[in-house]
Structure formats: C-alpha cells, structure tokens
PyMOL Python script that loads the backbone (N, CA, C, O; Angstrom):
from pymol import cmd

cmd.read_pdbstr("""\
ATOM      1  N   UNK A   1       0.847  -1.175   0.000  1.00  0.00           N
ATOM      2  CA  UNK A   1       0.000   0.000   0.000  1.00  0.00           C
ATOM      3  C   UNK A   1       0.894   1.240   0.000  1.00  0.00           C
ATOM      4  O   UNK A   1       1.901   1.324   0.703  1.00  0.00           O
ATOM      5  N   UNK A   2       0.363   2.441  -1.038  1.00  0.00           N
ATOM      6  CA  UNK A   2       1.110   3.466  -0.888  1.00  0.00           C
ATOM      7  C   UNK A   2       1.456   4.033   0.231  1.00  0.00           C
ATOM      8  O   UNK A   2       0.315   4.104   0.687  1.00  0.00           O
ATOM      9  N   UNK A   3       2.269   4.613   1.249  1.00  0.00           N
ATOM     10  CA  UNK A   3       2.313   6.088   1.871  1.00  0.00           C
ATOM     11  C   UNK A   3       0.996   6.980   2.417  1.00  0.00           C
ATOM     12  O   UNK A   3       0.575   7.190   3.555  1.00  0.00           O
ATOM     13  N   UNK A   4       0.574   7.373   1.200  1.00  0.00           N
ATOM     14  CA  UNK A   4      -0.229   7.865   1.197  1.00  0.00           C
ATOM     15  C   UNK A   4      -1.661   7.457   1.925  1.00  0.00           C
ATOM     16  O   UNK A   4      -2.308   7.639   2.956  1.00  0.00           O
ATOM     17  N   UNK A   5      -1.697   6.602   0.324  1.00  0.00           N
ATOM     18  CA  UNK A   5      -3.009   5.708   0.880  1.00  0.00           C
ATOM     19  C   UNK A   5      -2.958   5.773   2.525  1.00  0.00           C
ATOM     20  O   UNK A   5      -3.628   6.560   3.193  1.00  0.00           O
ATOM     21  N   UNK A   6      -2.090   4.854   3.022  1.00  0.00           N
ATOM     22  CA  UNK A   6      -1.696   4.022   4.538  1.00  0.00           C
ATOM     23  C   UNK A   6      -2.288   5.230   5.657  1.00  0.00           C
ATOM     24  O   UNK A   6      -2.940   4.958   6.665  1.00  0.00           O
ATOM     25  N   UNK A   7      -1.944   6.443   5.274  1.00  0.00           N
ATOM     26  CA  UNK A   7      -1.906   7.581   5.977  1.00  0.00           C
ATOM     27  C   UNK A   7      -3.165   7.530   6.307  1.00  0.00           C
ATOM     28  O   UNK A   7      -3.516   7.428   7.483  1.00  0.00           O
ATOM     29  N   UNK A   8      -4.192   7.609   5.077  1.00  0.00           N
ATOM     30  CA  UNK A   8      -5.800   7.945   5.401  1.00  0.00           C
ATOM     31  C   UNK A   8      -6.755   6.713   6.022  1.00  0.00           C
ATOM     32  O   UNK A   8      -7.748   6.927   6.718  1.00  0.00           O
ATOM     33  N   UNK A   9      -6.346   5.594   5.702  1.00  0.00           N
ATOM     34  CA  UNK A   9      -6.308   4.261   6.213  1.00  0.00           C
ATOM     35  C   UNK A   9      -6.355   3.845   7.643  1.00  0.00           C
ATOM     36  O   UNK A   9      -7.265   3.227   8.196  1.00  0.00           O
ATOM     37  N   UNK A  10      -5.055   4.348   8.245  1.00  0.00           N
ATOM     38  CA  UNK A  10      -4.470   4.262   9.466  1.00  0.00           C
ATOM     39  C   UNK A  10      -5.358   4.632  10.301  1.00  0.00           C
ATOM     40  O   UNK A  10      -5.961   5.684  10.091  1.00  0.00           O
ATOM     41  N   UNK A  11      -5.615   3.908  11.350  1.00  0.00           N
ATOM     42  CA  UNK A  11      -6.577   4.688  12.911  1.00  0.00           C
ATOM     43  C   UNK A  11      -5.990   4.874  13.008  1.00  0.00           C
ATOM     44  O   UNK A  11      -6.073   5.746  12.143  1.00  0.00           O
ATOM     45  N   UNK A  12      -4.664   5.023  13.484  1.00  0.00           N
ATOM     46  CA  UNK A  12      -3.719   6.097  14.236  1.00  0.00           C
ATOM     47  C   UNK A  12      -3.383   7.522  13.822  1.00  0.00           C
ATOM     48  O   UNK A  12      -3.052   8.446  14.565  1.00  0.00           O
ATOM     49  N   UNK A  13      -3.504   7.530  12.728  1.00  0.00           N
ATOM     50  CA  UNK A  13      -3.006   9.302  11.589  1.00  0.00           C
ATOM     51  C   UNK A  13      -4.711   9.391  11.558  1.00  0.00           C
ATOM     52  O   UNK A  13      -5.007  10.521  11.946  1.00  0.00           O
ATOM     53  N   UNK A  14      -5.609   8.816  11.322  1.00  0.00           N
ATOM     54  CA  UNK A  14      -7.116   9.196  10.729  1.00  0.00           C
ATOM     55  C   UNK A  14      -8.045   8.654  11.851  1.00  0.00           C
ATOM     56  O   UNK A  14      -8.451   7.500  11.720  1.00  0.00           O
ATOM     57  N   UNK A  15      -8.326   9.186  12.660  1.00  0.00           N
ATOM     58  CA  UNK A  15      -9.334   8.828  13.703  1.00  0.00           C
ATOM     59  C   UNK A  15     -10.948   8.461  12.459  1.00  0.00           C
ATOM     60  O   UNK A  15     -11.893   7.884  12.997  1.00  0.00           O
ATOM     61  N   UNK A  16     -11.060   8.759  11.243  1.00  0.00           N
ATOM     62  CA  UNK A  16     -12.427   8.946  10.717  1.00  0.00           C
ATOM     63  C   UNK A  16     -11.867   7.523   9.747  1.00  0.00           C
ATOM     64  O   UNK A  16     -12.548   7.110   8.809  1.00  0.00           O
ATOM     65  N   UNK A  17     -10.718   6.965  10.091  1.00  0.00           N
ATOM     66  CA  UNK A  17     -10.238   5.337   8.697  1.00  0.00           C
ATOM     67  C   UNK A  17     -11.803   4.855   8.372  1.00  0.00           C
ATOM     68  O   UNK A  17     -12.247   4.933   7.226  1.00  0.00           O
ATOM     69  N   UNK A  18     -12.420   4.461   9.238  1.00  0.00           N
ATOM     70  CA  UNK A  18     -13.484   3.284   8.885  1.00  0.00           C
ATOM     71  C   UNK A  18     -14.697   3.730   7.664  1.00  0.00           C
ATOM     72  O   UNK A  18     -15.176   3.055   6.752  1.00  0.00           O
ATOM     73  N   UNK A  19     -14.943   5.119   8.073  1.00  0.00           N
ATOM     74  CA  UNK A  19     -15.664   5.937   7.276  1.00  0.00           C
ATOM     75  C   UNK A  19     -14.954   5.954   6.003  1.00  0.00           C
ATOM     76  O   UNK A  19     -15.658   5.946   4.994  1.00  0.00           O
ATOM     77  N   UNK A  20     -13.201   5.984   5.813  1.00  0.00           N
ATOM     78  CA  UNK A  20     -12.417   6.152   4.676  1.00  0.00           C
ATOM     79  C   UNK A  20     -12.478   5.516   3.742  1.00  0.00           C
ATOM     80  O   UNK A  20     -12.523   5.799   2.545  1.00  0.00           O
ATOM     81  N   UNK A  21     -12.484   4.147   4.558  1.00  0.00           N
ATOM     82  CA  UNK A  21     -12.388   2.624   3.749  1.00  0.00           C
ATOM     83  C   UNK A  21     -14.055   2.608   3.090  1.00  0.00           C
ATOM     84  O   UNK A  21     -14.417   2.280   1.960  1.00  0.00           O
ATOM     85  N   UNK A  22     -14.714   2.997   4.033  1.00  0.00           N
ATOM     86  CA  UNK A  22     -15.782   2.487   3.616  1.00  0.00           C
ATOM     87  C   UNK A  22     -16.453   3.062   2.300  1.00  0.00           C
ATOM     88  O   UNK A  22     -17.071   2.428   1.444  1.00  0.00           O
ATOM     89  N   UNK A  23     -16.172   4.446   2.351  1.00  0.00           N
ATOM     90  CA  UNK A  23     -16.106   5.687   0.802  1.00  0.00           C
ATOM     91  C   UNK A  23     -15.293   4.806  -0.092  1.00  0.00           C
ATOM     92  O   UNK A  23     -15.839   4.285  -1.064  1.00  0.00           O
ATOM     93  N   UNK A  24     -14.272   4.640   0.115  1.00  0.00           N
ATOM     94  CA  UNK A  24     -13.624   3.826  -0.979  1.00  0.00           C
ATOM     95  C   UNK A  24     -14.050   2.620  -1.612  1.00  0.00           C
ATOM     96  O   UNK A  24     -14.012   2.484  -2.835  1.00  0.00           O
ATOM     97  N   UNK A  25     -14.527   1.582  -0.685  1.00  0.00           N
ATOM     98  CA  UNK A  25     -14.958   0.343  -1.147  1.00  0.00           C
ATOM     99  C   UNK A  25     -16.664   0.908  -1.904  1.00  0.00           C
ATOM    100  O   UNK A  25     -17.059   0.338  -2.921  1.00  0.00           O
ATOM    101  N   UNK A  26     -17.100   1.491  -1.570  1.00  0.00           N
ATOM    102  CA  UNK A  26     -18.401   2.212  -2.153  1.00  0.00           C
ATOM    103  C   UNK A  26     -17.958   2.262  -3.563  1.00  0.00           C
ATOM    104  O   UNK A  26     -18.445   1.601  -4.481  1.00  0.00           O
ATOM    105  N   UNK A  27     -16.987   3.112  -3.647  1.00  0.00           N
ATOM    106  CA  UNK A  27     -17.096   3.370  -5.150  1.00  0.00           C
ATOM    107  C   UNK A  27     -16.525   2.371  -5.779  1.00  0.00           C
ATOM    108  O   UNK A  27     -16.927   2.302  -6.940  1.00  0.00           O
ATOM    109  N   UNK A  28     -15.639   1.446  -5.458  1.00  0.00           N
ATOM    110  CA  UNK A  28     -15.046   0.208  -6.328  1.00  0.00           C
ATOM    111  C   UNK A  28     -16.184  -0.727  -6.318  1.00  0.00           C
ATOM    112  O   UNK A  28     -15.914  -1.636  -7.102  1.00  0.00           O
ATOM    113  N   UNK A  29     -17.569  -0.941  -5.664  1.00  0.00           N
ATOM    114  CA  UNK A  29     -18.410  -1.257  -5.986  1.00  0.00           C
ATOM    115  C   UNK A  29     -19.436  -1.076  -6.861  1.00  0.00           C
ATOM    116  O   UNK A  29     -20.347  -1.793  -7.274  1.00  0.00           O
ATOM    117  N   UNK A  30     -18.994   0.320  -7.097  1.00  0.00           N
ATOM    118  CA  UNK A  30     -20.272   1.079  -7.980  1.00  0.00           C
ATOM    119  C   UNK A  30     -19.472   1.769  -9.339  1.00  0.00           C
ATOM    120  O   UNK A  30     -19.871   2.774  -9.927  1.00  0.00           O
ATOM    121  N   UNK A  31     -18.428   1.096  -9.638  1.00  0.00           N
ATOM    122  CA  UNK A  31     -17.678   1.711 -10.905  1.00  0.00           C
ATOM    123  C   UNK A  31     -17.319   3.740 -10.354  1.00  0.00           C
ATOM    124  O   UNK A  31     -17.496   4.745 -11.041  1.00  0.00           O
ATOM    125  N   UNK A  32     -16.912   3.650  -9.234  1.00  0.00           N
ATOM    126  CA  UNK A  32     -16.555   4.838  -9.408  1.00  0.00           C
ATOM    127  C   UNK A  32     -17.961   5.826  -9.602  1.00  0.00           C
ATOM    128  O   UNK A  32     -17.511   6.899 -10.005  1.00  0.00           O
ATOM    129  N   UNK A  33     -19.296   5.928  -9.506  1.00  0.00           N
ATOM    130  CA  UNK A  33     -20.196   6.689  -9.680  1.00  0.00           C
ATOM    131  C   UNK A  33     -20.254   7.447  -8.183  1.00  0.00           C
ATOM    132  O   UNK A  33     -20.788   6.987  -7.174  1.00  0.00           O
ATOM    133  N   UNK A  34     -19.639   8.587  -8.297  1.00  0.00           N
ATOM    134  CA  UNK A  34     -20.042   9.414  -6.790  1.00  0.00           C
ATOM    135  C   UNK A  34     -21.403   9.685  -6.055  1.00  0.00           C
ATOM    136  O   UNK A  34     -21.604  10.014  -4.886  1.00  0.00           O
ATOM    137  N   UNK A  35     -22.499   9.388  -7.347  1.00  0.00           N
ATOM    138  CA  UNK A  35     -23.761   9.769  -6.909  1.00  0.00           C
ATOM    139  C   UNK A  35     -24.238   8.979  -5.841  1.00  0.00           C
ATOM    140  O   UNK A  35     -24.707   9.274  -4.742  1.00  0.00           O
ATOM    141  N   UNK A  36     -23.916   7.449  -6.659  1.00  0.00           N
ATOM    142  CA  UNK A  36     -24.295   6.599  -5.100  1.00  0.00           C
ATOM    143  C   UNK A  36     -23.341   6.066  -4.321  1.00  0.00           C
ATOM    144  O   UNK A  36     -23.079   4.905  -4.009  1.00  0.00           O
ATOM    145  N   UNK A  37     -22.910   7.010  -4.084  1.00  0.00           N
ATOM    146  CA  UNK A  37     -21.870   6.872  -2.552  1.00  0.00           C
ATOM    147  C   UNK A  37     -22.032   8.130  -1.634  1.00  0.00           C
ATOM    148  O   UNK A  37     -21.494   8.335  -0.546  1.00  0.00           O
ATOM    149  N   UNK A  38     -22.801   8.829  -2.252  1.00  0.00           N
ATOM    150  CA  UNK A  38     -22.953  10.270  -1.710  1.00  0.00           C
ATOM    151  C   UNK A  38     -23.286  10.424   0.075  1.00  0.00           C
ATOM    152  O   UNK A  38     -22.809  11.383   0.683  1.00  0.00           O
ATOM    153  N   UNK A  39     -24.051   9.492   0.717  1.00  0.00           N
ATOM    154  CA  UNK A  39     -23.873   8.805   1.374  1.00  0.00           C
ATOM    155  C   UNK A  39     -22.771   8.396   2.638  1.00  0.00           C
ATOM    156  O   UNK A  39     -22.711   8.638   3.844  1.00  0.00           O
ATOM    157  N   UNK A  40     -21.989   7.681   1.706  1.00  0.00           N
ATOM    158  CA  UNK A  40     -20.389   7.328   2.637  1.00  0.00           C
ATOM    159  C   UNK A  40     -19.855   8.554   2.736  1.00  0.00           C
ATOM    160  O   UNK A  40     -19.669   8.968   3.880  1.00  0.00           O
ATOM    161  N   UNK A  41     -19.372   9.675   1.264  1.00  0.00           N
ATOM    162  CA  UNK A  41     -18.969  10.970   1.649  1.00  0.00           C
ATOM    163  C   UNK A  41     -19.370  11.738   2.636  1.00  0.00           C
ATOM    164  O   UNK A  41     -18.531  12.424   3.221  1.00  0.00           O
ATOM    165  N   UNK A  42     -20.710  11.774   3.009  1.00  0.00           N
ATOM    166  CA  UNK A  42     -21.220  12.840   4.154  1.00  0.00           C
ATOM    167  C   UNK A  42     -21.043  12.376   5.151  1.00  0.00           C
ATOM    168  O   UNK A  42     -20.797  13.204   6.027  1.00  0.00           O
ATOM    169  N   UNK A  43     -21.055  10.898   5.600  1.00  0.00           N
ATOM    170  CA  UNK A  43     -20.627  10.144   7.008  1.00  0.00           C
ATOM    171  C   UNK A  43     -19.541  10.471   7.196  1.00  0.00           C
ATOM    172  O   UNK A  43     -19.410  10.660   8.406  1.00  0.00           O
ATOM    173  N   UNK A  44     -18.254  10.737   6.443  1.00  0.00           N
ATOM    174  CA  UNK A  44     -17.086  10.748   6.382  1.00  0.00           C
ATOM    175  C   UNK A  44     -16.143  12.471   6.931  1.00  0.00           C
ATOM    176  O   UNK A  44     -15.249  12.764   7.725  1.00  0.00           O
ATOM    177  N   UNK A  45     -17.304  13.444   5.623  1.00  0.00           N
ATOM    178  CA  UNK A  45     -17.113  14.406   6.137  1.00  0.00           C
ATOM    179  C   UNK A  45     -17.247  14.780   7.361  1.00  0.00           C
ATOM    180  O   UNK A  45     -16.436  15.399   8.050  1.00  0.00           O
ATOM    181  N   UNK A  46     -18.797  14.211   7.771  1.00  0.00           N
ATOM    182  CA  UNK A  46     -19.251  14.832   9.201  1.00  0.00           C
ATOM    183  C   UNK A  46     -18.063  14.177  10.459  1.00  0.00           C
ATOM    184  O   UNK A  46     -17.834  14.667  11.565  1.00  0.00           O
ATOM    185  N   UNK A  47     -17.558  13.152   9.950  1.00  0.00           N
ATOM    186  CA  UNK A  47     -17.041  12.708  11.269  1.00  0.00           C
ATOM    187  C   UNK A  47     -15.513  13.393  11.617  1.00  0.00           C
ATOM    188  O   UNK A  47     -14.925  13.316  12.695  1.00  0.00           O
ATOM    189  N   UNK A  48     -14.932  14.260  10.064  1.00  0.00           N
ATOM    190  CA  UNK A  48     -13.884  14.890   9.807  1.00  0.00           C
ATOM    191  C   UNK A  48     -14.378  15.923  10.646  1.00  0.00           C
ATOM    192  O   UNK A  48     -13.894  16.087  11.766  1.00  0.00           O
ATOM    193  N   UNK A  49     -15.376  16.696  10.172  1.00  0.00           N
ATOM    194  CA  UNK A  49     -15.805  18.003  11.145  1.00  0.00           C
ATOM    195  C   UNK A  49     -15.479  17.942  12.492  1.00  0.00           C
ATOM    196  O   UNK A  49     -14.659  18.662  13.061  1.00  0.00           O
ATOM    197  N   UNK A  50     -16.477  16.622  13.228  1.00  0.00           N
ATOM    198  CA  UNK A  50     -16.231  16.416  14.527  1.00  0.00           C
ATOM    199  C   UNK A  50     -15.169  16.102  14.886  1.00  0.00           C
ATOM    200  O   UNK A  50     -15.035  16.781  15.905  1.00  0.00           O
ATOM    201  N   UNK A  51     -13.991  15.343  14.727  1.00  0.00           N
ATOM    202  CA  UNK A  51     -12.863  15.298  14.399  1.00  0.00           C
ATOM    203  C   UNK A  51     -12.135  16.374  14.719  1.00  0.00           C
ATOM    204  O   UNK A  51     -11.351  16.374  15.668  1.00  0.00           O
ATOM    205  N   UNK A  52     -12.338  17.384  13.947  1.00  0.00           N
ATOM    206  CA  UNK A  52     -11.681  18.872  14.053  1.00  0.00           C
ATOM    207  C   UNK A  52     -11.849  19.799  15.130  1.00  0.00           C
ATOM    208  O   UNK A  52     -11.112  20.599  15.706  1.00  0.00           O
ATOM    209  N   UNK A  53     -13.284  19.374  15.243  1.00  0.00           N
ATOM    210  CA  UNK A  53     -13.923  20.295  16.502  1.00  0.00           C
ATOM    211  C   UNK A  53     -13.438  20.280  17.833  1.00  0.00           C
ATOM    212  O   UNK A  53     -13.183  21.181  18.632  1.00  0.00           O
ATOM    213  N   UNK A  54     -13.345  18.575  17.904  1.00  0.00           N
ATOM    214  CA  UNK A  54     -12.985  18.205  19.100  1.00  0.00           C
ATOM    215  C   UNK A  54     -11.148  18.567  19.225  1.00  0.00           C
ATOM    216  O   UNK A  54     -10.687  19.096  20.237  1.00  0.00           O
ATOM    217  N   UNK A  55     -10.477  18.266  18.302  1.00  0.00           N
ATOM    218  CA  UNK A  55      -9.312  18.861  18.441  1.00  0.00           C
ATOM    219  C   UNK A  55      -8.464  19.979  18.383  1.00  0.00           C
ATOM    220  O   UNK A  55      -7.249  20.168  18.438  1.00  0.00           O
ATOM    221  N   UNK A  56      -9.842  20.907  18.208  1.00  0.00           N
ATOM    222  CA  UNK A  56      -9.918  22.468  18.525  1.00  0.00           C
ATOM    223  C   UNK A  56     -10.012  23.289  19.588  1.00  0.00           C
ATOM    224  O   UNK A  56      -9.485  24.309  20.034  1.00  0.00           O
ATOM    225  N   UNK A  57     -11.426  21.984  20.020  1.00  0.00           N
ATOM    226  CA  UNK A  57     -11.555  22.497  21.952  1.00  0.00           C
ATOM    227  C   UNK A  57     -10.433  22.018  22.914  1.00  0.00           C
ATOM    228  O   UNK A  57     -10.238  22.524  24.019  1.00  0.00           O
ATOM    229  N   UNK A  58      -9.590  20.813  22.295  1.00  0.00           N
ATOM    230  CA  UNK A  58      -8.562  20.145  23.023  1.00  0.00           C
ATOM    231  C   UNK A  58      -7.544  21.428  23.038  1.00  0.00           C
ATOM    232  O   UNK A  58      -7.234  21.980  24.094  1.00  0.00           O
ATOM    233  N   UNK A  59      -7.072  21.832  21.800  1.00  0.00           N
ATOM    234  CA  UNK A  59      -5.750  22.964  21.933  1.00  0.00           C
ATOM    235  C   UNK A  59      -6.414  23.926  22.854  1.00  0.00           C
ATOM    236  O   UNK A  59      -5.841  23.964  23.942  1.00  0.00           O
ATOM    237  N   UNK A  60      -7.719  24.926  22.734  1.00  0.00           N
ATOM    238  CA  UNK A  60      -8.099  25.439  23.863  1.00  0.00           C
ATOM    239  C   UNK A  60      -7.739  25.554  25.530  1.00  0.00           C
ATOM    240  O   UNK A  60      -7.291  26.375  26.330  1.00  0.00           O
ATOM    241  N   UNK A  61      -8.253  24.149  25.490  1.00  0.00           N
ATOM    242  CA  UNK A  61      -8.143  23.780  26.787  1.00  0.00           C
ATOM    243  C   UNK A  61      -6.116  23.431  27.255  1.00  0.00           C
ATOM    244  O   UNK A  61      -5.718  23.011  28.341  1.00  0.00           O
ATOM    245  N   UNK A  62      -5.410  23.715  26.275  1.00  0.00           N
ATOM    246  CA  UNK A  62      -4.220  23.593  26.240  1.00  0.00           C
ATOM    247  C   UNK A  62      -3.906  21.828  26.174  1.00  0.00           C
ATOM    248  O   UNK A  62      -2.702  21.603  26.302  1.00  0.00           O
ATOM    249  N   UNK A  63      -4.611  20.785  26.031  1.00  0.00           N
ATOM    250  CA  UNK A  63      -4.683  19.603  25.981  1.00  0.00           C
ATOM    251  C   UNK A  63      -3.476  19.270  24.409  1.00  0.00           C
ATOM    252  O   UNK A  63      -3.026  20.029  23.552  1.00  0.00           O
ATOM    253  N   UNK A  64      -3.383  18.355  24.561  1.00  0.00           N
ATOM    254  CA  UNK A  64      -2.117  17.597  23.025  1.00  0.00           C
ATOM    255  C   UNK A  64      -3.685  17.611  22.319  1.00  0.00           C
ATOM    256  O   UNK A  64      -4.770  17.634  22.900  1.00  0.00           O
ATOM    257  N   UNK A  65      -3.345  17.585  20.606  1.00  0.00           N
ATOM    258  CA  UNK A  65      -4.459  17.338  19.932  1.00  0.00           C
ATOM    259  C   UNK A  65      -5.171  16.021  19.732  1.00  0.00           C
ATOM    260  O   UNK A  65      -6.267  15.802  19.216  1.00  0.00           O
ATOM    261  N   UNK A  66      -4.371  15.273  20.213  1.00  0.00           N
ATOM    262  CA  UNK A  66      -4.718  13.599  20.369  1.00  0.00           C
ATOM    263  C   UNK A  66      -5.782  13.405  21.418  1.00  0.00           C
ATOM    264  O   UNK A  66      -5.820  14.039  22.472  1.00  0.00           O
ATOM    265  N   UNK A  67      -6.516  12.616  21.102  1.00  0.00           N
ATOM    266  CA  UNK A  67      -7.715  12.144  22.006  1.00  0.00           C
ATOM    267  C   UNK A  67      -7.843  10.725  22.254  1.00  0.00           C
ATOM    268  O   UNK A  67      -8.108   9.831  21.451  1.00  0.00           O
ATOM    269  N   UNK A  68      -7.561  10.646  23.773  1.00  0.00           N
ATOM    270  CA  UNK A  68      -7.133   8.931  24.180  1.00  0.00           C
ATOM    271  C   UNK A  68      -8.260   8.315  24.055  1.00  0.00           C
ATOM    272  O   UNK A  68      -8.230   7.192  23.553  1.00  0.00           O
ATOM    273  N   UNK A  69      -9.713   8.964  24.535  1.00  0.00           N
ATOM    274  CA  UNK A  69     -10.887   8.621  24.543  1.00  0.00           C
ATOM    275  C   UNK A  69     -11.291   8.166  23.248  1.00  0.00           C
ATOM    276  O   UNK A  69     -12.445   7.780  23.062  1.00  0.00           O
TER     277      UNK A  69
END
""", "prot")
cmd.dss("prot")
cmd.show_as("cartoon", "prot")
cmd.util.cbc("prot")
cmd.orient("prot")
C-alpha cells in the first residue's frame, strides 16, 4: 500500500479510517459513480468536522491534539 493511501487508512493518523475505507470500497463497488456513494462521503465528512472540533476544543483547553478517549 502506498504512503499515502496508509496515511488515510491508518486509525492512528485518521481517527475517521473506517468511514475512509468504507467511501472507498463504495465506489469500487459502484464503478466509481459518486452519486451513489454520496452517502459514505457525508458520514465521512461529518465525522472529519467532529474530528476537528474536538481537536480544537482540546488545543483550547491547552490539551495535546490527540484524544485517548
């Protein structure tokens, strides 16, 4: 596996992997049609958002951006 790939993959670098994989395998199921995966993308985004949020209020609070929880 690329680098790359591995990066977005990884629970450890991507707290949102499962959502990642799962966008991905969507579309290698569906020839690549984004329409019907539209779906996995918004699960994915939203969990990026929260993701962010939470490691926004963490620097705040002067906390590491990592979340053990």
């Amino acid at each position: 596996m690329a680098d790359g790939l591995k990066r977005w993959t990884d629970k450890g670098t991507n707290p949102c992997a499962a959502e990642s994989v799962a966008s991905l395998k969507c579309l290698e199921e569906n020839n690549y049609d984004k329409a019907r995966c539209a779906n996995y993308f918004l699960a994915y985004k939203e969990c990026k958002r929260a993701w962010n949020k939470r490691k926004a209020e963490r620097r705040r609070r002067g906390l590491p951006p990592g979340d053990p929880a």
